[in-house]
C-alpha positions in Angstrom: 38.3 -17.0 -47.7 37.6 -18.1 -44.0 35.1 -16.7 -41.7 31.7 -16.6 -41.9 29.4 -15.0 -44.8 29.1 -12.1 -42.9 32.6 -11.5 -42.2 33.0 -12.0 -45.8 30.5 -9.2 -46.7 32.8 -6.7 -44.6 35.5 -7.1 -46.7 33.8 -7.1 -49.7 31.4 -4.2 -49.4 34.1 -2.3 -46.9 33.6 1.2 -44.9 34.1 3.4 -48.0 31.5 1.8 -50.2 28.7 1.6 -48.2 29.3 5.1 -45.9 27.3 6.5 -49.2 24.0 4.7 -48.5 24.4 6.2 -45.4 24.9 9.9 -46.2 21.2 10.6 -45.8 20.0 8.7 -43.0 18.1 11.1 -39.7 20.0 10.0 -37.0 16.4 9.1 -35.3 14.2 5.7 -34.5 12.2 5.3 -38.1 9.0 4.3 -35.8 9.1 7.4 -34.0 9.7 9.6 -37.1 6.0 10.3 -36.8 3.8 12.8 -37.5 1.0 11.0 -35.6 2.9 11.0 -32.8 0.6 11.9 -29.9 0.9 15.6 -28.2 3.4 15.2 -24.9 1.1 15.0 -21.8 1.6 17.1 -19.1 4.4 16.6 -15.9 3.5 15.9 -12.7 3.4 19.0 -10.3 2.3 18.8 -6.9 0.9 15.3 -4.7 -1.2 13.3 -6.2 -2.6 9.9 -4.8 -4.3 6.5 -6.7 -4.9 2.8 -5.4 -2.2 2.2 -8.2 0.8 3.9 -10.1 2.7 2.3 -12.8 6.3 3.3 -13.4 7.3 3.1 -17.0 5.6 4.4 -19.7 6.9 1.2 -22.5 4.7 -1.7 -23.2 4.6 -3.5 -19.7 3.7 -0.4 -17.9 1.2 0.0 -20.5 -0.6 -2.9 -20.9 -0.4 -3.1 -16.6 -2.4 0.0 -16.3 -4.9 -0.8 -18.9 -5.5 -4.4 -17.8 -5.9 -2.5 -14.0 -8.8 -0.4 -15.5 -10.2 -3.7 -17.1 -9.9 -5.9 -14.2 -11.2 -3.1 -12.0 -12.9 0.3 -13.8 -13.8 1.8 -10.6 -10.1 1.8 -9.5 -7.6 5.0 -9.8 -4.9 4.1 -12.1 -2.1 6.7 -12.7 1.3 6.3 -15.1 4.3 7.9 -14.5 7.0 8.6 -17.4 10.3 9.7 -17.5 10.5 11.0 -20.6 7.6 10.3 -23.3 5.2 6.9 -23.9 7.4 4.7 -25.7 10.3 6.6 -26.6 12.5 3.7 -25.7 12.9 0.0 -26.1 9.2 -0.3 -27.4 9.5 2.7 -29.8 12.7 0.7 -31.1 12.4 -2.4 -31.7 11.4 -4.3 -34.6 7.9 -5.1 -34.2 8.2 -8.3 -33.8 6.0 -9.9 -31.6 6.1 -13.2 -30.9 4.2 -16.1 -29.0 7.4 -17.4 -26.8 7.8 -15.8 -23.6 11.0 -18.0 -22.8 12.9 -16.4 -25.9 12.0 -19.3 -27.7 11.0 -23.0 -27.4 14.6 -23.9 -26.8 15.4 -21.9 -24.3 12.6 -22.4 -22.6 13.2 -26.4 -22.4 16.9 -25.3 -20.8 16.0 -23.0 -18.6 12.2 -24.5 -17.5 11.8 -28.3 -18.4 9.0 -29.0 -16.1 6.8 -26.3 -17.1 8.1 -25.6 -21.3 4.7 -27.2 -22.5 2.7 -25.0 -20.2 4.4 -22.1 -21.0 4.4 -22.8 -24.9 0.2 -23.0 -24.2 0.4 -19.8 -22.1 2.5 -17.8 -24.9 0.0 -18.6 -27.8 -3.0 -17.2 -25.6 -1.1 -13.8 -24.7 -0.6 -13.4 -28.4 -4.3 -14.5 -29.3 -5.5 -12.2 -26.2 -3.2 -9.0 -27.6 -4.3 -9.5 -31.4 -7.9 -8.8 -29.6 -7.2 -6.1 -27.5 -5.6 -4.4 -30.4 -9.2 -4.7 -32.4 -11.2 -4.1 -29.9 -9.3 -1.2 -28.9 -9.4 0.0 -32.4 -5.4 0.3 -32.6 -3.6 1.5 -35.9 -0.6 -0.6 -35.9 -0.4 -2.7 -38.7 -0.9 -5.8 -36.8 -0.4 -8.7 -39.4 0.0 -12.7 -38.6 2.8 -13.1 -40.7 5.1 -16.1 -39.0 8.7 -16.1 -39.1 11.2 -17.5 -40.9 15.1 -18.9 -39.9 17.6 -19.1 -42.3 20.3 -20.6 -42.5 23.7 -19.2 -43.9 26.1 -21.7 -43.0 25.8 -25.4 -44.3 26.4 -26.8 -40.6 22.9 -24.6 -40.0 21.2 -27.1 -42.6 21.0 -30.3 -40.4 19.3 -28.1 -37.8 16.6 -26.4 -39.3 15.7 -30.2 -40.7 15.9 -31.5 -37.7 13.8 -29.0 -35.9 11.1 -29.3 -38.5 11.2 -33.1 -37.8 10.3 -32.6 -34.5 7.3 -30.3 -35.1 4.7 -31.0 -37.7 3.8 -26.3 -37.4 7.3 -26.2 -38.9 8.2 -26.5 -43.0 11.6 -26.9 -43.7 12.4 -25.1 -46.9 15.7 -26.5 -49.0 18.2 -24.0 -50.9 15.3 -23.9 -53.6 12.3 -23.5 -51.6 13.6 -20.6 -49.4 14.7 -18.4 -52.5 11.5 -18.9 -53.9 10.0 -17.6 -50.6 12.7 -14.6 -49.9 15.5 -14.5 -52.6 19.0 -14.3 -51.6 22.1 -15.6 -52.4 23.2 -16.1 -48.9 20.5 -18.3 -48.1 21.2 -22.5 -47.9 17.9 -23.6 -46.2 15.1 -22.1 -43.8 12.4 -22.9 -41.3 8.8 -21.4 -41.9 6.5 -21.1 -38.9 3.5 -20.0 -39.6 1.6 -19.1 -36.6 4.2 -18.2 -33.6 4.9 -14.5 -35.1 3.0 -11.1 -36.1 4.4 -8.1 -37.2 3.3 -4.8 -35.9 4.5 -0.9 -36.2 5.8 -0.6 -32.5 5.8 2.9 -31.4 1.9 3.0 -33.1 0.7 0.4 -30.7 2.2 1.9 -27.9 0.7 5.4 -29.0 -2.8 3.3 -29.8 -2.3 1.6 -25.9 -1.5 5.9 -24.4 -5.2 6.5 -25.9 -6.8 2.9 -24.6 -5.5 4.1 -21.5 -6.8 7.5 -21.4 -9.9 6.5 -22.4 -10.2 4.4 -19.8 -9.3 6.5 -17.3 -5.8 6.0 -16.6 -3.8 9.5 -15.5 -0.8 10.0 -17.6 2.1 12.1 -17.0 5.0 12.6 -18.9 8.1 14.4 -18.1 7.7 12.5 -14.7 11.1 10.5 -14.1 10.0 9.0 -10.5 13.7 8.8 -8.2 12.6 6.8 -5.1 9.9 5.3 -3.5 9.5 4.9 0.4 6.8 2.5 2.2 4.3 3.8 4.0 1.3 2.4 6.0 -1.0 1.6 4.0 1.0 2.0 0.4 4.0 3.4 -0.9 4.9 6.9 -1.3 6.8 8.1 -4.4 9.0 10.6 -5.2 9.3 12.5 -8.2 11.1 16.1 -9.5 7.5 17.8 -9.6 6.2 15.9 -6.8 5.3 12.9 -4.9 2.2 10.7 -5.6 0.7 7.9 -2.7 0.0 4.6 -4.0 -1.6 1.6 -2.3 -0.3 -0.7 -4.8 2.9 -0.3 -7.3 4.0 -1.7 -10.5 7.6 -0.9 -11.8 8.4 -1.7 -15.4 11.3 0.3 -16.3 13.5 -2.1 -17.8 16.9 -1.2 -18.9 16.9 1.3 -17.0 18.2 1.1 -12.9 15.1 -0.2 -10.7 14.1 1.6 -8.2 14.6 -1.9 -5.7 18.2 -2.0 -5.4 17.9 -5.7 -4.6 17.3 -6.6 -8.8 19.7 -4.2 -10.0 22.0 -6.4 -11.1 19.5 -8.9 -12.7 20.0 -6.9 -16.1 22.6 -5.1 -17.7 21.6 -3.1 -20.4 23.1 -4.1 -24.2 22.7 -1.7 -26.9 20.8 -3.3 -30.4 20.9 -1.2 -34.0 19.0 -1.0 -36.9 18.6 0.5 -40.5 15.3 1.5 -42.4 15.6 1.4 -46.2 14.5 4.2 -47.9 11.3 3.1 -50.2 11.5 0.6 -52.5 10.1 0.6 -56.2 8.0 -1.9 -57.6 11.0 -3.5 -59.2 13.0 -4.2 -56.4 10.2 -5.9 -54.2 9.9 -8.3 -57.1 13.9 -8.9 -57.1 13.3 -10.4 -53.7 10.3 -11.7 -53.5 9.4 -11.8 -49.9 5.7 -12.3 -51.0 4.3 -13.8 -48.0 5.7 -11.1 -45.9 7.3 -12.8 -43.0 9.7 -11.7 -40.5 13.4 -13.3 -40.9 16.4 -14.1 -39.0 19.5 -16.1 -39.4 20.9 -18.5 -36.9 24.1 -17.0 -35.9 24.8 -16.4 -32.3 25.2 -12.9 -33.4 22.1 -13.0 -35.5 20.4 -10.5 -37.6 16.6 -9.7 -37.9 14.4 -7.9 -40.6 11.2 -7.1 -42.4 9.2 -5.5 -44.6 7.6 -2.6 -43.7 4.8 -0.1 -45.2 4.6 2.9 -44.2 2.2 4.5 -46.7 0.4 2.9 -49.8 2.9 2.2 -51.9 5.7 2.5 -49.9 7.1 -0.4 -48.4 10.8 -0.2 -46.7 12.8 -3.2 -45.1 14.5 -2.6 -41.6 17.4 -4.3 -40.9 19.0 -4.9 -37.7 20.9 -7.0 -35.4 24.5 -8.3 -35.1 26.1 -6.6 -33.0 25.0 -6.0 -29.2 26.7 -3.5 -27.2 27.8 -3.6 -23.7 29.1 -0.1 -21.9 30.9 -0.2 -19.2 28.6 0.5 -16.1 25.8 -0.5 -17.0 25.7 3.4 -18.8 22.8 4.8 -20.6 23.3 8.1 -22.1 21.5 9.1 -25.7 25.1 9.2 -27.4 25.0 5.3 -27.7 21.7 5.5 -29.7 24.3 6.4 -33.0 27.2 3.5 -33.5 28.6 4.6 -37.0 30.9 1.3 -37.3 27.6 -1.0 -36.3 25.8 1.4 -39.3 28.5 0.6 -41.5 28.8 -3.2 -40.5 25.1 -3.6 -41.4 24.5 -2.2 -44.6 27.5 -4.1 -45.9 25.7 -7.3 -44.3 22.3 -5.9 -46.2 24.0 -5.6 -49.6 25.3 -9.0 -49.6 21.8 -10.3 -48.4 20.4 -8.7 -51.5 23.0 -7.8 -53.8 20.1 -7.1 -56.2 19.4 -4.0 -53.9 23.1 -2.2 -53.9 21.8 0.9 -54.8 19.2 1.2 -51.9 19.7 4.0 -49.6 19.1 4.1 -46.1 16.5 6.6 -44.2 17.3 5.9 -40.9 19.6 4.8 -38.3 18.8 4.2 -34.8 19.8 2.0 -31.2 18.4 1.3 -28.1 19.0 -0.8 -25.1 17.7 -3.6 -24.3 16.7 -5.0 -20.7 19.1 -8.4 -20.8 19.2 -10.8 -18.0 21.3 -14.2 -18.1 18.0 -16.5 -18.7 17.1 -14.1 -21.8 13.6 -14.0 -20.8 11.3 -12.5 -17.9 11.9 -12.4 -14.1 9.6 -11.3 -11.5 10.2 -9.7 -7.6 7.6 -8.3 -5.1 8.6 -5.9 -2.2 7.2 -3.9 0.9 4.7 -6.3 1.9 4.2 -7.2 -1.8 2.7 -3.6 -1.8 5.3 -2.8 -5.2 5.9 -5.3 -8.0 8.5 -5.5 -10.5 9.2 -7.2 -14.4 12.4 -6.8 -16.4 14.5 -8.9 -18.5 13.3 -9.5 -21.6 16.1 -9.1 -23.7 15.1 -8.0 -27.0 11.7 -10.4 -27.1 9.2 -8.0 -25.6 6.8 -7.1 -27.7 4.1 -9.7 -26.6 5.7 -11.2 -23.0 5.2 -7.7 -21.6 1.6 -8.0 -22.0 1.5 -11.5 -20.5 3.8 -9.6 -17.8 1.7 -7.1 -16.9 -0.9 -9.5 -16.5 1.3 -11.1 -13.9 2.0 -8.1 -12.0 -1.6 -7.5 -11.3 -1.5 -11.3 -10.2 0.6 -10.7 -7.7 0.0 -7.0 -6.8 -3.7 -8.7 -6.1 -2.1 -11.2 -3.5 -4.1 -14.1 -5.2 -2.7 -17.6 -6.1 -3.0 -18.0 -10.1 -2.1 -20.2 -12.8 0.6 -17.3 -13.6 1.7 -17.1 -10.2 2.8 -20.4 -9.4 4.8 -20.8 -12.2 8.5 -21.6 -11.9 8.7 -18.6 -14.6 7.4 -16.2 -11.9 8.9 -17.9 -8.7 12.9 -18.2 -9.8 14.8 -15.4 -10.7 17.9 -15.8 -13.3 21.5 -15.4 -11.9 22.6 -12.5 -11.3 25.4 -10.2 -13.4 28.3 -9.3 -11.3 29.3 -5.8 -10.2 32.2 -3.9 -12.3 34.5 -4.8 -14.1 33.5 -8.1 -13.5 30.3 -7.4 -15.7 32.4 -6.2 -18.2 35.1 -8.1 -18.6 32.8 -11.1 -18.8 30.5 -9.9 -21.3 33.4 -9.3 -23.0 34.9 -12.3 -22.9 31.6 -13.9 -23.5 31.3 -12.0 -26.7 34.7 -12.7 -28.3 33.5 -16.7 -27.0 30.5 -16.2 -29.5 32.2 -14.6 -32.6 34.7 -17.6 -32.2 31.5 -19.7 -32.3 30.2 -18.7 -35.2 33.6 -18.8 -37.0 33.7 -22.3 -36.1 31.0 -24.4 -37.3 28.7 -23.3 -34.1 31.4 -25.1 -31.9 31.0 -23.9 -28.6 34.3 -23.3 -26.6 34.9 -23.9 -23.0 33.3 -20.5 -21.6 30.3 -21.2 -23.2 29.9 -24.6 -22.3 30.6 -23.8 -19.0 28.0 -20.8 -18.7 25.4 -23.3 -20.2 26.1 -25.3 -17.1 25.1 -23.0 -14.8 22.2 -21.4 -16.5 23.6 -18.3 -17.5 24.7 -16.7 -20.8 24.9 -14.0 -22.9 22.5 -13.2 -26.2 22.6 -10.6 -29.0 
């Protein structure tokens, strides 16, 4: 049968056999299926005025406002949400957060070969500095230094986990024998264990335990507070919201997938929706059917790739999320809540699941969820100042989030305080990637660079003419 083992899992475990496992499911992010979800905060009504407001209420904006307080207590610090703190991409994703900021060590070589080393070195700090804050901040989120593993399902996949390992004495290359020992499934020919670049976290919990780090510190939160413009003024920027308009002398945007408020980097991302499935509990028997001991978080090598976990979500109850594959481009750049539910993508996954762990086939699933992710043709962070570098902006980060954003937040107060750092002269902070183009150029290119992938994959990893040629000129397209 040709294809690849996952287009062999759709037409083994087709539409009408796993629709079942999905009867059930809340049509709802499992993270934020929460009842310690923190009370919404109050909208903004009326002016309001602080030496610095932070648009976005995810991770970046987050971490930018609570760094402000540390960096200066005395200093007003107010956040602005749209909707509520880290309903979106950071109450979706994985919660995996990893060391890279360059979306890996590989990309980071292509994209930044003069400064890779630096960067690798800058990376492990963030993640060192954010397993800190989260103690010292007393935050509930199931931080764990697991490391990650990457398996490979095809045999061509084989030669370059070993050769990677080669290269890097952190790295343990595990044969067909060694990596079922380690996680147990039939699909598995070979993996790479590293031990030290990844932790695994509850998502929207860290966000929640960074709203009360915040507060505590004195930061002004308001939800319900979508800002639609900002204007500059003498001495700061004036902002504009439905309730009313707040003064800033300083700025810091981190909305993300969502339009920026500086028209000048709005086509630096497209947004590209990502799905997952949570697994109802498992019993004590089927944990020891996998294995999965050492609890690390996994993903296969395919250029559309899949990633998943363990999760615990009450003693005794431990789940596995499962997610990936396919990554979803609307015409227009469109966001709209609809696109959160894909039932084919559902459908697509759990037959993936069952034939990763055949020995789970009657496993139900809780929960089925999207979100968008900020993607940008490098794959990793970008950086822009504006208005007399009065407003700063980070987006970009296409799907690897979880820890850059803090080390992006950190950079925005970098620049925001005009000085010269270690952060702001990097290459990182000073280029920008290529833009996307307008429509239907963006589409019909993502489009074409998707079907460019699928035949990829299908073809021993062979990279056809599109792709070779966007790897020329720096720019690319990843699930």
């Amino acid at each position: 049968m040709s294809g690849t083992v996952y287009d062999r899992a759709e037409r083994q475990y087709p539409p009408r056999e796993v629709a079942p496992s999905l009867a059930g499911a809340a049509a709802t992010p499992f993270w934020l299926d929460d009842p310690r979800r923190p009370v919404e905060l109050p909208a903004l009504h009326g002016g309001a005025d602080a030496d610095l407001v932070v648009v976005g209420g995810g991770y970046t904006g987050l971490w930018t406002a609570l760094m402000a307080k540390e960096r200066d207590p005395d200093r007003t610090v107010m956040l602005l949400e749209g909707r509520r703190i880290g309903w979106a991409a950071s109450g979706r994703n994985g919660g995996f957060c990893e060391a890279s900021l360059t979306h890996g060590d590989a990309n980071g070589e292509k994209h930044l070969p003069g400064e890779a080393a630096q960067l690798q070195k800058l990376g492990r700090e963030n993640l060192a500095e954010m397993a800190q804050a989260i103690s010292r901040y007393g935050i509930d989120c199931g931080f764990e230094l697991t490391g990650s593993l990457t398996v490979a399902t095809e045999e061509y996949q084989v030669t370059e986990l070993a050769e990677a390992a080669a290269g890097d004495p952190g790295l343990v290359f595990l044969d067909r024998e060694a990596i079922r020992r380690e996680v147990d499934s039939p699909l598995y020919l070979a993996g790479l264990w590293d031990k030290e670049s990844t932790a695994l976290l509850n998502p929207a919990r860290l966000a929640w335990g960074l709203q009360r780090a915040c507060l505590a510190a004195g930061v002004v939160i308001h939800e319900g507070t979508p800002v639609r413009s900002l204007h500059p003024e003498p001495g700061g920027v004036r902002l504009a919201t439905d309730g009313g308009t707040v003064t800033a002398r300083r700025v810091a945007l981190a909305t993300n997938a969502f339009p920026s408020l500086l028209r000048r980097t709005r086509l630096h991302t497209v947004p590209v929706y990502d799905y997952a499935l949570m697994t109802e509990p498992l019993s004590a028997g089927q944990l020891a059917a996998v294995g999965w001991n050492n609890r690390q978080g996994l993903s296969d090598m395919n250029n559309r790739f899949h990633y998943y976990r363990l999760v615990d979500d009450a003693p005794g109850r431990t789940r596995i999320l499962f997610g990936g594959y396919d990554a979803v481009y609307y015409f227009g750049r469109s966001l709209r809540p609809e696109y959160d539910q894909r039932r084919e993508t559902f459908e697509r996954l759990a037959a993936h699941f069952r034939a990763t762990f055949p020995q789970l086939d009657t496993v139900a699933f809780s929960h089925t969820w999207g979100g968008a992710v900020d993607t940008c043709s490098r794959f990793f962070s970008f950086f822009e100042t504006a208005h007399n570098k009065s407003v700063a902006y980070a987006a970009g980060f296409t799907g690897l989030g979880v820890g850059a954003t803090r080390f992006a937040a950190n950079v925005l107060l970098d620049l925001l305080s005009g000085e010269e750092t270690e952060r702001t002269s990097l290459e990182l902070v000073r280029k920008k990637p290529l833009p996307f183009p307008p429509e239907p150029a963006a589409w019909l290119g993502i489009k074409a660079t998707t079907a460019a992938m699928v035949r990829a994959d299908r073809t021993q990893g062979r990279r056809g003419p599109l792709l070779k040629a966007l790897d020329t000129i720096g720019m690319g397209f990843d699930s």
